[in-house]
C-alpha positions in Angstrom: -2.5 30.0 127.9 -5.7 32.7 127.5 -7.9 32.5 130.3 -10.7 33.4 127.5 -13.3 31.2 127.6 -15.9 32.6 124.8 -14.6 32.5 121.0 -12.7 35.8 120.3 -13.5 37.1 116.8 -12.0 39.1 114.5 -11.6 40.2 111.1 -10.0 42.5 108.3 -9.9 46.2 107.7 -12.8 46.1 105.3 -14.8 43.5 106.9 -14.8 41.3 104.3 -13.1 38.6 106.0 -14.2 37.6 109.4 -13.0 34.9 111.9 -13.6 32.7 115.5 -10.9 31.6 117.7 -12.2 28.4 119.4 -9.4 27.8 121.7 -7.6 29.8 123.7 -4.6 31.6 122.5 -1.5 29.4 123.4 1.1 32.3 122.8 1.8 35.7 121.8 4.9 37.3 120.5 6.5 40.2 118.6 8.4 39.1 115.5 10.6 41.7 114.0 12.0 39.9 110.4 12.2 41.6 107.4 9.4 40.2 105.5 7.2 41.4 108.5 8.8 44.7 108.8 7.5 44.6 105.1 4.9 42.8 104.8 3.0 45.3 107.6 4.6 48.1 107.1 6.1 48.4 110.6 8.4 48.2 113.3 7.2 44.7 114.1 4.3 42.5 113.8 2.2 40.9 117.0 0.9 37.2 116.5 -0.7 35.0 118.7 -0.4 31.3 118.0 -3.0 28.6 118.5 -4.2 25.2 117.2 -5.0 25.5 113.6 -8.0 23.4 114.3 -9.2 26.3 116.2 -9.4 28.7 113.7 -12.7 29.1 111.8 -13.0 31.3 108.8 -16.9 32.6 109.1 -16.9 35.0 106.3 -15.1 35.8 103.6 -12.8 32.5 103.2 -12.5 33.6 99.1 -11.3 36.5 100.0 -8.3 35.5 102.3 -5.2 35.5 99.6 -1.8 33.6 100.5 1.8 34.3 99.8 4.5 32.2 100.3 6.8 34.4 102.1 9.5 31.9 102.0 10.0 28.1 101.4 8.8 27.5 104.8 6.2 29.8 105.2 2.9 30.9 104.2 1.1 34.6 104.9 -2.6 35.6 104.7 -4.1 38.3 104.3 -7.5 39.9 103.0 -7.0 40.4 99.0 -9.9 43.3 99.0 -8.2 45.7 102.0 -4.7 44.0 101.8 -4.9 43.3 106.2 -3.2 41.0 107.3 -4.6 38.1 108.7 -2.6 34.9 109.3 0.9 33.2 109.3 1.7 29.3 108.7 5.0 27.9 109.2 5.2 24.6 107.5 7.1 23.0 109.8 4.2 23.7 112.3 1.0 22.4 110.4 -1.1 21.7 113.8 -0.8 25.6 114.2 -1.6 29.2 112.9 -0.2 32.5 114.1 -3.3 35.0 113.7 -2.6 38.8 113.7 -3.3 40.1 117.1 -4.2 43.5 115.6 -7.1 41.7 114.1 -8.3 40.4 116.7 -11.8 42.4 118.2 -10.7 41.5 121.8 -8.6 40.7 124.7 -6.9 37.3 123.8 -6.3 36.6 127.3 -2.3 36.9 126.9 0.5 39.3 126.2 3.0 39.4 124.2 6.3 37.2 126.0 9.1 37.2 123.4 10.6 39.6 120.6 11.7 37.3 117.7 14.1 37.6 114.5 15.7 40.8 117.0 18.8 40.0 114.6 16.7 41.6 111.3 15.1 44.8 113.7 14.5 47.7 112.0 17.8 50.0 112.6 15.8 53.1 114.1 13.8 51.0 116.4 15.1 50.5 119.9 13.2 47.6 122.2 12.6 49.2 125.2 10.6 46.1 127.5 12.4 42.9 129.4 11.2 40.5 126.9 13.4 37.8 125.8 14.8 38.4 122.3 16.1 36.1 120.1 18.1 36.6 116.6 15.9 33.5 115.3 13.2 31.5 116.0 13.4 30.4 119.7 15.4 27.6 120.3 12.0 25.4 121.5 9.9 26.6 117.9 10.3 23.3 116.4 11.4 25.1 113.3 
C-alpha cells in the first residue's frame, strides 16, 4: 500500500481533465495486452489500482470519454488530447486502475507484476524479476 498520505493529483496531456486520489494506491502493475499495446501506443502500460471511491474527478469530468475495450472492460481517456486516463474492469466495480503516467507524483509504490506477458509485444524483452503472468493473476477476481 502507498505510504502517501496527501491526495496525489493528476491529470491529462492538455490539462483539460484533472483528478485527486484520496486513498492510497493499493497496487501497481505493468500490463502488456494488446488493446494496451494499442490503446497507448507502447510496449506496455503502468496502472495503479485503488478504491473507486477514491477517485475524484476535479475538472474536466465532460471531457473524460469511455470505450469499452472489451465486454468486460471499460477505458478512459481525455476526448480533447486523447491521454489516457483510467481502466474499469467490470468484474471489479469497487475499483479503478488510474494511469500512473498521469499521475503528477510519487504514488508511494512500484510497479510488482507484468500482466497479459502471453500478448507482449514480439520486439520487447522484460528485463526485471517481476512476476509475469499470461493473464490476469490468479488472485484478480476476474
Amino acid at each position: 500500500m502507498s505510504a502517501c498520505a496527501e491526495p496525489l493529483n493528476g491529470s491529462c496531456l492538455c490539462g483539460a481533465v484533472a483528478f485527486t486520489l484520496t486513498a492510497p494506491v493499493l497496487s501497481m502493475g505493468h500490463c502488456h495486452c494488446s488493446m494496451c499495446r494499442h490503446g497507448h501506443g507502447t510496449a506496455f502500460s503502468t496502472y495503479c489500482q485503488l478504491p473507486a471511491a477514491a477517485l475524484e474527478v476535479t475538472r474536466g469530468a465532460e471531457a473524460v470519454a469511455a470505450y469499452a475495450s472489451s465486454a468486460g472492460a471499460t477505458r478512459e481517456f481525455c476526448r480533447h488530447c486523447g491521454a489516457k486516463l483510467f481502466y474499469r474492469a467490470h468484474a471489479q466495480p469497487d475499483y479503478v486502475w488510474v494511469a500512473a503516467g498521469a499521475l503528477d507524483g510519487d504514488p508511494g509504490v512500484r510497479p510488482a507484476f507484468h500482466i497479459f506477458v502471453a500478448d507482449k509485444a514480439p520486439w520487447y524483452d522484460i528485463s526485471d524479476d517481476l512476476p509475469q503472468y499470461a493473464g490476469f493473476p490468479p488472485d484478480a477476481g476476474h
